[in-house]
Structure formats: structure tokens, C-alpha cells
C-alpha positions in Angstrom: -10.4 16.7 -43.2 -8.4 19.1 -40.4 -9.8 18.5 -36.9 -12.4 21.2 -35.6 -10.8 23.0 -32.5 -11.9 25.7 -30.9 -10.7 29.5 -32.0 -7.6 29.6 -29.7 -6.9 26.4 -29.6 -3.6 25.3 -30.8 -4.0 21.2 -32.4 0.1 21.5 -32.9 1.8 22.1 -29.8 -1.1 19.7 -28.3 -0.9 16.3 -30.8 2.6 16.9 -32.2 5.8 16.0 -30.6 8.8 18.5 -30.6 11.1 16.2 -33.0 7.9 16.1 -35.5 9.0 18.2 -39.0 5.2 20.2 -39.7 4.7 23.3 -41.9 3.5 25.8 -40.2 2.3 28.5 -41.8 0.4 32.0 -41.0 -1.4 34.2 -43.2 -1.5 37.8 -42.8 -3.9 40.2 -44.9 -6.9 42.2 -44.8 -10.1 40.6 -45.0 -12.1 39.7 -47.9 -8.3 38.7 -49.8 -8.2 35.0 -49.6 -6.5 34.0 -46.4 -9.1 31.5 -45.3 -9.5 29.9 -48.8 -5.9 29.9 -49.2 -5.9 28.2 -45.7 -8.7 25.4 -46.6 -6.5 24.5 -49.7 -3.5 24.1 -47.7 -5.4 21.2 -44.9 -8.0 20.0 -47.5 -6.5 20.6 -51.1 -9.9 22.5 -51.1 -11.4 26.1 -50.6 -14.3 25.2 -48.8 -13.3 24.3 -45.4 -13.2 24.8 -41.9 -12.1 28.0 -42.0 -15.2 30.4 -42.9 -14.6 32.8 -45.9 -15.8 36.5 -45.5 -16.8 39.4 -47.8 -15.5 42.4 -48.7 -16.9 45.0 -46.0 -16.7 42.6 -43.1 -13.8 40.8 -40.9 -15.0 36.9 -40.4 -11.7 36.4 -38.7 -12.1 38.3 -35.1 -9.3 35.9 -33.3 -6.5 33.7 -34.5 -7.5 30.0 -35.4 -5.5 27.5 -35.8 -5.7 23.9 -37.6 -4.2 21.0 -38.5 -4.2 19.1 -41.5 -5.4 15.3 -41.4 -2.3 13.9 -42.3 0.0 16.0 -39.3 2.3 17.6 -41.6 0.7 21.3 -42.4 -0.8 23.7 -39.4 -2.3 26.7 -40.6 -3.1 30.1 -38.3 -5.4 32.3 -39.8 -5.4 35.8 -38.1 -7.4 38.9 -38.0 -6.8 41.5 -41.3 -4.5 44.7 -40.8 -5.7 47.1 -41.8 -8.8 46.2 -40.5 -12.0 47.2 -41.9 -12.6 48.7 -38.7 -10.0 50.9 -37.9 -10.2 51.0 -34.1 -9.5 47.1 -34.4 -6.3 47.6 -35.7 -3.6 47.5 -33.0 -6.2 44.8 -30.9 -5.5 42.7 -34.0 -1.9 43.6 -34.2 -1.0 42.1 -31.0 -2.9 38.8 -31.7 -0.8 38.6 -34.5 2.2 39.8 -32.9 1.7 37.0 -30.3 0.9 34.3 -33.1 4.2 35.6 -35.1 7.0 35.1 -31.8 6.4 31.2 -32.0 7.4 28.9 -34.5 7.0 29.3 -37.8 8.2 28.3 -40.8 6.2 30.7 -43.7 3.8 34.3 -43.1 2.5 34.8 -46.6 1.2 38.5 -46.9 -1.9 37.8 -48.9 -3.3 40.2 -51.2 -6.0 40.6 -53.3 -4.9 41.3 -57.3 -5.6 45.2 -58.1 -6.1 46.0 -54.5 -3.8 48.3 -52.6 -5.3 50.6 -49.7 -2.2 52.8 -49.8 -3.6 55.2 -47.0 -4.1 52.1 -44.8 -0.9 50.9 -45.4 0.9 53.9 -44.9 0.0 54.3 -41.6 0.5 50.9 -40.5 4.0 51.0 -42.3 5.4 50.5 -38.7 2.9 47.4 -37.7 4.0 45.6 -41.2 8.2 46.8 -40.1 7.9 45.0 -37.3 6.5 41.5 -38.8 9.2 41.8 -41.4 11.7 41.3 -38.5 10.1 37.7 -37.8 12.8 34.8 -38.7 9.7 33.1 -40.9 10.1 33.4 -44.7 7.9 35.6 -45.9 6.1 35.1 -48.8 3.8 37.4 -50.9 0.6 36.1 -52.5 -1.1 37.5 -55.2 -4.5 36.4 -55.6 -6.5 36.8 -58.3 -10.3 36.6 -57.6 -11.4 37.2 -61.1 -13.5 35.2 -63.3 -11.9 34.3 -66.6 -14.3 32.0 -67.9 -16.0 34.8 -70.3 -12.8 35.8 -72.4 -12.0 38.2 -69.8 -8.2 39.3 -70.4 -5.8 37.7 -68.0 -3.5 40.9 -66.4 0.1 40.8 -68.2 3.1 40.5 -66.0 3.8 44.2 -66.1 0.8 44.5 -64.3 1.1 42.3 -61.8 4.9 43.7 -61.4 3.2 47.4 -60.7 1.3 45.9 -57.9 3.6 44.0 -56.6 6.1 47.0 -56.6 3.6 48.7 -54.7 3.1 46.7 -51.8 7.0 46.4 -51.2 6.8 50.3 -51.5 4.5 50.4 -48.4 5.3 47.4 -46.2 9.0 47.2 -46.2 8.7 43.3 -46.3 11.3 41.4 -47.7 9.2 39.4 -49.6 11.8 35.9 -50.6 8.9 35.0 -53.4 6.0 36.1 -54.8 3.3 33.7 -55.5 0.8 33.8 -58.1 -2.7 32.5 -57.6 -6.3 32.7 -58.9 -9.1 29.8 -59.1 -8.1 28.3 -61.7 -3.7 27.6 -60.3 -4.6 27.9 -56.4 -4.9 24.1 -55.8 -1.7 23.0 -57.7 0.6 25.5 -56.5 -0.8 25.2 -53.2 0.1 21.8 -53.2 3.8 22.5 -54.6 4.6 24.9 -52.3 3.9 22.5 -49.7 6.4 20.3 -51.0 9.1 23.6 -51.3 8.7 24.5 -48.0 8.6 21.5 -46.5 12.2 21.2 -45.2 12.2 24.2 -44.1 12.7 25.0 -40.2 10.0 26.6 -38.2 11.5 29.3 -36.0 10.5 31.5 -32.6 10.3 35.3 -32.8 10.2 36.2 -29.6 12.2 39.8 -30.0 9.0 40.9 -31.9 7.3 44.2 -30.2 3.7 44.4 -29.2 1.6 47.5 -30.1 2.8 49.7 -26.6 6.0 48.7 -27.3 6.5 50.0 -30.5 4.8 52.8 -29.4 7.6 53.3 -26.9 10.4 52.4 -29.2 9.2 54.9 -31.8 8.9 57.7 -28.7 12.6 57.1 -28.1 13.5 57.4 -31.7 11.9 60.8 -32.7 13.2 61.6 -29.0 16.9 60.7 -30.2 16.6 61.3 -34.1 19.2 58.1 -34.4 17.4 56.9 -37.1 20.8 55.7 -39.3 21.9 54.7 -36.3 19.0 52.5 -35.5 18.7 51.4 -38.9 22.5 50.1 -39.3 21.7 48.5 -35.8 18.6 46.5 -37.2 20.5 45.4 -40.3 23.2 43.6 -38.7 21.4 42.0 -36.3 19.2 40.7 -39.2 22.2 40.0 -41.3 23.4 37.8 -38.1 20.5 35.9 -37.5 20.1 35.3 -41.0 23.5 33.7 -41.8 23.1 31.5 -38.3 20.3 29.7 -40.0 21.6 29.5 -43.2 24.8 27.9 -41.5 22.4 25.0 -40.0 20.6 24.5 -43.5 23.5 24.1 -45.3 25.2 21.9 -42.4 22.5 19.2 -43.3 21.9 19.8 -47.2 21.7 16.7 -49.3 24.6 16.1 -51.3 24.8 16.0 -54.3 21.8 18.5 -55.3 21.3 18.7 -58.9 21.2 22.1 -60.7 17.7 21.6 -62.1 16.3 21.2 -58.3 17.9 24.7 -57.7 15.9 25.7 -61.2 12.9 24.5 -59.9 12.7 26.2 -57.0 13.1 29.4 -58.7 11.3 28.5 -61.6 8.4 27.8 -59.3 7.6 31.2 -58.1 7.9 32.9 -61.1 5.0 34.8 -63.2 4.1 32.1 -65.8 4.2 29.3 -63.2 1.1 27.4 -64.1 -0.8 23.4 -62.8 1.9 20.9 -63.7 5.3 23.5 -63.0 6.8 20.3 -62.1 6.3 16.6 -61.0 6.4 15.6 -57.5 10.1 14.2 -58.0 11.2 17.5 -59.0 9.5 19.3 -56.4 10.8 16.9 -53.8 14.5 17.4 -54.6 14.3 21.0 -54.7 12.5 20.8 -51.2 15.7 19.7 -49.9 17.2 23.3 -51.3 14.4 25.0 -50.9 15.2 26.5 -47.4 18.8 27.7 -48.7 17.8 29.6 -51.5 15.3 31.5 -49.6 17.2 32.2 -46.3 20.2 33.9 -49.4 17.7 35.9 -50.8 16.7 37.5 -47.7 20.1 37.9 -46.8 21.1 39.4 -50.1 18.2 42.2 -49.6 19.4 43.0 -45.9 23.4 42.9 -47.1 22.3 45.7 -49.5 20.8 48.4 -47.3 24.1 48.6 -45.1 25.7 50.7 -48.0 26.3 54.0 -46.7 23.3 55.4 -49.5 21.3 52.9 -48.7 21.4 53.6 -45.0 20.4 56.9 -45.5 17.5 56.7 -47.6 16.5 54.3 -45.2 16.8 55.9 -42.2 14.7 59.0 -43.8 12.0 56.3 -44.4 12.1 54.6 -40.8 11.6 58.7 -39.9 8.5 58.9 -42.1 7.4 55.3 -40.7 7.8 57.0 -37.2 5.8 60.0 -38.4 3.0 57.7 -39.6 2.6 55.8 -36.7 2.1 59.0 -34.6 -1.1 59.3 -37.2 -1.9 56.5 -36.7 -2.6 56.2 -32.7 -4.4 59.7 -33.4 -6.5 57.9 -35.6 -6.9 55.2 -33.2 -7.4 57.8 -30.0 -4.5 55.8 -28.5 
């Protein structure tokens, strides 16, 4: 059972050693979508837990948390929900999770609940979101499904889930590596795959990551100077750069050798129609050892593509909009 700490404590940097490999992981969503559930199956392999689960209307999360599985090898950091169901929360909350983002970690999963998109929300805090997509984390997105099938209710076709998923790209600007399909029926196996993918992977800092009054400065300076290609190319290859630095240390220490139904199964993994039993443990634990690589080239392969000259453009007339919103946004606040 994880250990019972105290809100702000943090069980990993106080029991673990440096040289000890742990999954760390940090959930980011609204409240009400799954995070702490998601969180209890990941330390417990169970969704009731020691992290409380809230309703729809109201945040249960108010500071991050932190825990630590029994066993050492999974911490978990469950942080407030942006948007907020209280608006004038939103850029307190930001900066907790700011703070929680800048050290190491080795996954954020943007949790969402199936069929629900606050596109208003999430256009205004386009520029909150742009900033955690700059973490060196991977980032995966998590669908989660809280319907009940058990009456012959029809389960949502791929296309479906492909429209919301499309969606949420459309208004975060993450570079999502994966997408991860879950409802109360798959949580607790894929839950306990994934911990098996991700497991080789590094945890790593993000300390270049800009509180609340510093974006607010950075974006003053930008509709100040209008270099928004500029500042876009600028981003990109310092992504780009960071990126393919890491990859160089995975594939420095890959596992000869790797078989090409490992590499299968890591993608095979995160697809739609992964379902309990996508693969036994000795599968999943020699695409583990892969795991990191494929993810850190996807991520590269997305940033690689918006230095074309017509993709820096479009780009750059979205960072202006982004810009634009977050000038709503602290209006909304009274900032």
C-alpha cells in the first residue's frame, strides 16, 4: 500500500537514493477526469486509494501530493486541475504545477475525460498548456472512459475517439508521443503495462519552465516585438537539440540485439484496440528496453516538422492568437 505522507511532502527525494531507477509520473487534468484513480492504480493496482477521488463540480486536489508505491519503483504527483473549476484558481494552480513539472520526471499524462472538451477553457489557457509541452517528460494523453457498459451501452468507435482526440491537440499544442485508452473495465491492465513501457525510461529536470509572471512578461515582449516566427523557429531548435541529446544517451545504452516484435509491441501497445492481455510480461519487458527510443523519435519527428518554412508560419500566427488569449485570460483572472 503507498506510504501516507503529508500533501507537500515528497517520499522520493526523501527514501530513494539518486542512482535508484523509479517512474515518476505526474498527472495533469481538470478535476472530476480520473487523475487520482488513475494515480491509485498506478501505487496499488487499484482505484480506491490514498489519493481521494472528486466529483464533477468540485476540485478535491487543492495542492500537489505526492506518493510512493510500496515496492519503490513508481512515485506518482497528483496536481490541482487547469482549467480549474474555479477560474480565479487557475494561474495559483499553474505555478504549483509549474514547480512540480521543473524536477525530474519521467511521464505527465494529460488526462481527459472521454466526450469532454471545455474548448473555451482551453483556449484561453492555450499558453499555460504551451508551456508544459516544453517539459523534457514524455507526455502522454489519456483517454478515459467513465461510462458504464454493462447494460449493452455501445462502446464509442475509433472515429470517435480520433475526433476528440484531434480536438485536444487542436487546443493544447501538446506533443502528445501516445495516446492511451482507458475505461473501468482496461484501466488496471494497461496501467500495469505501461509501467513496464516506461520503465527504462529517464526521469529528467525542467528547470527552463516559466511561472505564471513570467509568461506574462515573455508574452508582453512578444506582442511588444511581433517576432513571433522568429520566436517560434527559436523554440523549435532548441527542442529539436534537447531532444536528440537524450535520445543520443538512450541509444548509447540500448540492449543489443532488440527484436522487431519488442519495437511492435511498443507501438502496438498504445493503439485503439489495445485491450487486458496486449502482451505478456516478457514481451512488455523487452520492449521496455526500447521503449524510451521510440518515444523520444516521435517527439522529435513532430518538432522536425514545424521548422518548414509553412509550417513556421502557421505556427507563428497561432503562438500570436495564444498571445492574444492569454491577454483574456489575466482579464478574466483580474491579473
Amino acid at each position: 500500500m503507498a506510504s501516507n505522507m503529508s500533501e507537500t511532502d515528497d517520499p522520493v527525494r526523501e527514501r530513494l537514493t539518486p542512482s535508484r531507477n523509479i517512474l515518476r509520473i505526474m498527472s495533469v487534468g481538470k478535476s472530476g477526469v480520473g487523475k487520482s484513480t488513475i494515480g491509485n492504480m498506478f501505487l496499488q493496482g487499484k482505484g480506491k486509494g490514498d489519493f481521494k477521488t472528486s466529483n464533477e463540480t468540485m476540485s478535491c486536489t487543492q495542492v500537489p501530493r505526492h506518493r510512493l508505491s510500496s515496492t519503490g519503483d513508481c512515485a506518482y504527483t497528483d496536481v490541482p486541475g487547469i482549467p480549474d473549476t474555479d477560474p480565479s484558481k487557475t494561474a495559483e494552480f499553474y505555478d504549483m504545477i509549474i514547480k512540480e513539472a521543473k524536477k525530474e520526471l519521467t511521464v505527465i499524462l494529460f488526462v481527459f475525460k472521454r466526450d469532454r472538451v471545455d474548448t473555451g477553457a482551453y483556449k484561453l489557457a492555450e499558453m499555460l498548456f504551451r508551456e508544459l509541452n516544453k517539459a523534457n517528460a514524455a507526455k502522454i494523453l489519456v483517454i478515459n472512459d467513465h461510462t458504464n457498459y454493462a447494460f449493452d451501452d455501445k462502446l464509442p468507435t475509433e472515429d470517435e475517439y480520433e475526433v476528440q482526440v484531434k480536438a485536444i491537440k487542436y487546443y493544447t499544442k501538446i506533443d502528445f508521443t501516445h495516446t492511451l485508452f482507458v475505461n473501468a473495465n482496461t484501466m488496471r491492465e494497461k496501467v500495469k503495462n505501461i509501467k513496464i513501457i516506461l520503465s527504462e525510461m529517464k526521469s529528467e529536470k525542467s528547470e527552463h519552465l516559466k511561472s505564471f509572471s513570467e509568461l506574462r512578461e515573455y508574452v508582453d515582449e512578444l506582442r511588444k516585438k511581433k517576432n513571433y516566427a522568429e520566436e517560434v523557429f527559436r523554440q523549435e531548435k532548441e527542442h529539436i537539440a534537447s531532444i536528440k541529446e537524450q535520445l543520443e544517451g538512450y541509444q548509447n545504452t540500448v540492449v543489443a540485439g532488440t527484436t522487431a516484435a519488442a519495437l511492435a509491441t511498443v507501438a502496438s501497445f498504445f493503439t485503439f484496440g489495445a485491450t487486458l492481455g496486449i502482451a505478456a510480461p516478457t514481451a512488455m519487458a523487452a520492449a521496455a528496453a526500447t521503449a524510451a527510443i521510440q518515444i523520444k523519435k516521435a517527439e522529435l519527428e513532430e518538432a522536425e516538422k514545424r521548422i518548414s518554412t509553412d509550417n513556421v508560419k502557421k505556427a507563428a500566427e497561432e503562438l500570436r492568437v495564444a498571445c492574444e488569449k492569454f491577454e483574456e485570460l489575466q482579464k478574466a483572472l483580474s491579473i
